[in-house]
N, C-alpha and C positions, 0 to 999 in steps of 0.2 A: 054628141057622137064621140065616141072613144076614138083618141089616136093611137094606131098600133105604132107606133112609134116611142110614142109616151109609156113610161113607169118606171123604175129604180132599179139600178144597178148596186151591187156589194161588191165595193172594190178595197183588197189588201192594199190599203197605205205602206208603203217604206218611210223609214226614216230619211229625213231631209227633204223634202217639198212640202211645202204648205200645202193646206188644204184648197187653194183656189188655182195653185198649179195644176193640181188633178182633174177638178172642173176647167182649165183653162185646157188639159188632153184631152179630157172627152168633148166637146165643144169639138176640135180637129178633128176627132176620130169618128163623130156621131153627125157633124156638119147642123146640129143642134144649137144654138143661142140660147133658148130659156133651159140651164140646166142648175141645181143649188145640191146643199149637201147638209144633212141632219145631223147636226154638230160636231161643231172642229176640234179638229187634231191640229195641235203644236206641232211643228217639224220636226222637234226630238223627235216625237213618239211615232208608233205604229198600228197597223191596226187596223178594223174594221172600218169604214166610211161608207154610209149610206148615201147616194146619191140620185137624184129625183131629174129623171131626162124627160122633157117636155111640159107645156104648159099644167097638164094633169095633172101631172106627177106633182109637180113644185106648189102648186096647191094643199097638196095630202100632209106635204112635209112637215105639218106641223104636228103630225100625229106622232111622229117618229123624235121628235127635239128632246121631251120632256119625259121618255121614255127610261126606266131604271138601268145603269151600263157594269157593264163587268172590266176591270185592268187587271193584268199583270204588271207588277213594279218592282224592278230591281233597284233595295236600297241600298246606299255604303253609307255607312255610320262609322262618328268620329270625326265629320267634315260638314263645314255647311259654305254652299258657295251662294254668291250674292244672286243667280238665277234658281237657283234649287234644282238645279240639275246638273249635268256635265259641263255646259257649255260658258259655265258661268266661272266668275276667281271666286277662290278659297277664302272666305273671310274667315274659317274661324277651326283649330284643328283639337280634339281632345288628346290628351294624354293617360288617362285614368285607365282601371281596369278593363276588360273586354266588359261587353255587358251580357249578362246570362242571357238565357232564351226565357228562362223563366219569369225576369223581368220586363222582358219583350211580350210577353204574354199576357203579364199584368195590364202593362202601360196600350196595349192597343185595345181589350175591354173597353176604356173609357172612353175612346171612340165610335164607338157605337152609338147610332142613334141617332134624333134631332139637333139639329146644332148651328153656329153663325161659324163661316170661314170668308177670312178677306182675302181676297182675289191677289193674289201674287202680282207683282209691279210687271213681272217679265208675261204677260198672257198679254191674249189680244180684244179681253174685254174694252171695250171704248168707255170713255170717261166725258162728259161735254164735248164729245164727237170726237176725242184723238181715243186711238188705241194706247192702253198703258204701255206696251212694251217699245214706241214709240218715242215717250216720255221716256222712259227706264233707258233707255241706248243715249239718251242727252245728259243722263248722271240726277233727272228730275224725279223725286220721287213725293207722289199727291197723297192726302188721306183716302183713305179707299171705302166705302161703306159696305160692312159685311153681307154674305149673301145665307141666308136657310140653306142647307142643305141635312139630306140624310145619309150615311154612314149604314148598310143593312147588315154586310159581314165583312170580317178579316179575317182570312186564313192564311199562317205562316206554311211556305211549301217548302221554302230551305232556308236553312242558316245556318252558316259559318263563320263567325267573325272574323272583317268588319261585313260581310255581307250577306241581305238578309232580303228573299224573295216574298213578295203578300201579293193573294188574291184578295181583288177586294170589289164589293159588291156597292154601290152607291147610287146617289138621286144626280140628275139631270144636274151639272152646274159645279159640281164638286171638281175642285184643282185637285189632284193627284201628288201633284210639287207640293202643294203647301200641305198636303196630309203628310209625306215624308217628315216634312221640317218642323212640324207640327211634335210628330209621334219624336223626332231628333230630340228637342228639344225639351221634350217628357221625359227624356230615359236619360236625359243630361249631357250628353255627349255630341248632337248635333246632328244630322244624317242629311242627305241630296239624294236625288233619281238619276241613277244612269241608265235606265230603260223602261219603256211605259209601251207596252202591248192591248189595246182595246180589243177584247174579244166576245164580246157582246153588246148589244144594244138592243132593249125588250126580250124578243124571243129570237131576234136575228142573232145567226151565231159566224164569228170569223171562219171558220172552216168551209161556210159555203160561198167566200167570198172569192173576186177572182182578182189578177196583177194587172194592171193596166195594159204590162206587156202583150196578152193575152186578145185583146180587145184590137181589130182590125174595124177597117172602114165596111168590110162586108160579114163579120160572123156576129158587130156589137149585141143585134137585135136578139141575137138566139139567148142572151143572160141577163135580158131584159126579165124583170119579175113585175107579173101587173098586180094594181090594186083591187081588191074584189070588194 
């Protein structure tokens, strides 16, 4: 029997909470215990987070994990810091010319497609059960076995040197930080994320998502979306 209780919420992430901070508000706000979330958001980032309120639901989630997601990523290039993001120190800073857009063009091409990316030390992938970024915060840094992923599209929407905005269209698993540093590191000069927006996941789009602020003890159930 269906619990009207049970199915997923789309809730706009802000930058700074984990992703189990959110599940740990709705949990207070829904007085729900079985509540999970189809893959995590870093607390840089922002963004769309699907999450699965009641037994039901948290069952379905799996359908939702491995699903193809869409970001927004603000990169600066010229810099590469030791998290690939803001939050991190600067290890490394270029001097050389600015770099074209039309070299920026070239060098993300090659990205496209099947390919191995190893899991950045600062993510909360777990390794023999610690979370890397765990390790990374004690100065430990482990070999890491690369993971498949797919790259489907890059679209440059701005650039101005040193900074340069891509939509980009990817498989289930794909670090965002390491494609920056990746693409930095292609075009010679080094680059980091200082903003990472998820605004899709499958066909769920960020626009129909709601703020946590939003979600009381008595209206949660109305943005409840069930599974058919």
């Amino acid at each position: 029997m269906e619990n009207k209780n049970s199915g997923f919420i789309l809730i706009n992430k802000p930058a700074g909470p984990t992703s189990f901070n959110i599940i740990s508000r709705l949990r207070r706000i829904t007085g729900i215990k079985k509540i999970g979330h189809a893959g995590t958001l870093d607390p840089f980032a922002n963004g769309l987070l699907i999450c699965a309120i009641g037994r039901e639901a948290t069952r379905e989630i799996d359908k939702f994990v491995k699903l193809p997601k869409e970001y927004i990523a603000d990169v600066f290039l010229g810099k590469r810091t030791d998290t690939m993001d803001t939050e991190g120190k600067i290890i490394s800073e270029y001097s050389g010319k600015k770099i074209t857009k039309k070299k920026i063009v070239e060098v993300i091409k090659k990205f496209i497609g099947k390919q191995e990316q190893i899991p950045p030390m600062f993510s909360a992938k777990k390794v023999n059960g610690k979370k890397l970024y765990e390790l990374a915060r004690k100065g430990i840094e482990i070999e890491r076995e690369p993971s498949k992923i797919e790259i489907f599209k890059i679209k440059i929407l701005k650039y101005s040197w040193p900074k340069l905005k891509l939509k980009i269209k990817c498989s289930s698993g794909t670090y965002i930080r390491s494609l920056a540093d990746d693409i930095g590191t292609k075009l010679g000069c080094g680059a980091y994320l200082t903003n990472l927006k998820r605004t899709e996941i499958g066909k769920l789009k960020l626009k129909k998502a709601t703020s946590l602020e939003k979600l009381t003890v008595k209206n949660w159930n109305d943005f409840l979306i069930k599974q058919k």
